[in-house]
N, C-alpha and C positions, 0 to 999 in steps of 0.2 A: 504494500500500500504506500510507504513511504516512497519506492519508487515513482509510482505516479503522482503523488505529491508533487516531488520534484522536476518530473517532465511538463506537467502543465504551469508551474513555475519557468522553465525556461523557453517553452512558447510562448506564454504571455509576452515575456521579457523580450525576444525575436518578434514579435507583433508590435510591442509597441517604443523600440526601440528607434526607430526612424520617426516616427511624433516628437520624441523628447528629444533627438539630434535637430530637427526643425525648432522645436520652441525655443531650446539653448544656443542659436545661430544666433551671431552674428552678420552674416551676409544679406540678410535681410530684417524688415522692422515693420509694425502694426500692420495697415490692412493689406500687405503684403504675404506679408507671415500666416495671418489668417483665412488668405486666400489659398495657399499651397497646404495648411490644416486641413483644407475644407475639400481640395483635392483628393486628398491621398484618404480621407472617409469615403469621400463620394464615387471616385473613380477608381482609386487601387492602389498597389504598392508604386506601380509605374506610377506615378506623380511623384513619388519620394525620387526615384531616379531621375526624371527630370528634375526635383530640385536640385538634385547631386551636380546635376552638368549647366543648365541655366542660370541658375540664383545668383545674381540678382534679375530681374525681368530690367527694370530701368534702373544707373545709374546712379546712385546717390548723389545731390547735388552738393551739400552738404555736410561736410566734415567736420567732426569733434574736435 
């Protein structure tokens, strides 16, 4: 039992691990960010990989 304990802890963790690499970016910021969140529920993993190769969509104009 404990077994399975731990295998559906490490899918969760694989499932939602590309959401928490999106929220803890940097390369992009609010409704940006929210928009590629709202991706990778609605459409699939494939949005996370385009975030991977796209992000940013525009330019930051704006530097810290």
């Amino acid at each position: 039992m404990e077994v399975g304990i731990v295998l559906i802890f490490l899918i969760a963790l694989i499932w939602l691990l590309p959401f928490l690499i999106v929220i803890t970016s940097s390369k992009v910021s609010g409704t940006e960010k929210l928009a590629w969140l709202l991706a990778m529920i609605f459409i699939s993993w494939f949005a996370w990989i385009f975030y991977a190769l796209l992000a940013p969509i525009k330019e930051n104009r704006y530097e810290p």
